[in-house]
C-alpha positions in Angstrom: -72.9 -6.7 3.3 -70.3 -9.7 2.9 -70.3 -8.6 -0.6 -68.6 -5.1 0.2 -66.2 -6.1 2.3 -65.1 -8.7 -0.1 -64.7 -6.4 -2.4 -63.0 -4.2 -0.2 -60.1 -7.1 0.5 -59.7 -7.8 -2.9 -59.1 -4.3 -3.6 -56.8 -3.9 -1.1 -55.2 -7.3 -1.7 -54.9 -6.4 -5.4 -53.2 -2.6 -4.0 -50.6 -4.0 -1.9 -49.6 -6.8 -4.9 -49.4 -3.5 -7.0 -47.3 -1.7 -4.6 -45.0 -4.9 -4.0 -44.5 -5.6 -7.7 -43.5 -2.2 -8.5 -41.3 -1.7 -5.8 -39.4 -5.1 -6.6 -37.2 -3.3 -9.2 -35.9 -0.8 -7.0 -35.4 -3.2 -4.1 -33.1 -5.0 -6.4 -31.4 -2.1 -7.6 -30.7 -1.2 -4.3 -29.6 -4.2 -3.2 -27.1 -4.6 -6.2 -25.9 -0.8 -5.3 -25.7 -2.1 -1.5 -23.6 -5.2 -2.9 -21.3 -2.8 -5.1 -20.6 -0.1 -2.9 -19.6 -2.2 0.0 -17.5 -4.9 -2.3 -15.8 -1.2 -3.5 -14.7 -0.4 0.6 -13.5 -3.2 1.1 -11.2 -3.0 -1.7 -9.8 1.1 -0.8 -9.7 -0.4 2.9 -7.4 -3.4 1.6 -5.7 -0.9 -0.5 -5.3 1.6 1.9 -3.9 -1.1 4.3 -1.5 -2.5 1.8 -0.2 1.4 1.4 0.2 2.2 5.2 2.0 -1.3 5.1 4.9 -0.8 2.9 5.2 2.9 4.3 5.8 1.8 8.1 8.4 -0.6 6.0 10.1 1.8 4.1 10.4 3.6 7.2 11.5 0.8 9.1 14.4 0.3 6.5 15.6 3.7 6.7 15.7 3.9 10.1 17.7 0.7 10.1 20.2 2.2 7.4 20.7 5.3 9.3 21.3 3.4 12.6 23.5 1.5 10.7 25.2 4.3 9.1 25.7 6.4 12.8 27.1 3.1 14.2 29.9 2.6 11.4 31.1 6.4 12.3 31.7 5.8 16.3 34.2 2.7 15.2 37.5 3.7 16.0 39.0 4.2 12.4 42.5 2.1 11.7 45.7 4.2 12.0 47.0 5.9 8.6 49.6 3.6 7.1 53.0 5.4 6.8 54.2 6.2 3.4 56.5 4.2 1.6 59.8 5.7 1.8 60.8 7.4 -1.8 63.1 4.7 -4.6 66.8 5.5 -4.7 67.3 8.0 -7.6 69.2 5.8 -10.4 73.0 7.2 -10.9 74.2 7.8 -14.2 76.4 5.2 -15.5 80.0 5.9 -16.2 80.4 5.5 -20.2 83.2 2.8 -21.2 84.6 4.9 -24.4 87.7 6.4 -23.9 
């Protein structure tokens, strides 16, 4: 009887190292994909960041421009300089002949 359930181990022994070799492959796989697909996140999430980033920038400089803009406008502008008062029309000269 030992004899059958020997034989019965080793068969199911020998199974299981079956089952385990020829799922190795696509364990690995997996894991590679696994590796890639997360390693591809992170770079759209750093990318993503980096975009969001120099939008809330751009944003920030325009709002700075305009505020700077809407300031200049409630200075109180100079007074107009007067213009200059017109040059004395040049008389004609008296001729010497004669």
């Amino acid at each position: 009887m030992s004899s059958t359930l020997n034989a019965q181990v080793v068969d199911s022994i020998a199974s299981t190292s079956t089952l385990v070799v020829g799922q190795a492959p696509a364990g690995a796989q997996a894991m590679v994909d696994l590796a890639a697909a997360h390693a591809l996140g992170t770079l759209l999430h750093g990318a993503v960041h980096r975009h969001q980033q120099s939008a809330i920038s751009g944003a920030a400089a325009a709002t700075a421009a305009c505020t700077r803009i809407l300031a200049a406008r409630r200075l109180v502008a100079p007074a107009p300089v007067p213009p200059s008062p017109p040059a004395p029309a040049a008389t004609p000269r008296a001729s010497k002949e004669g």
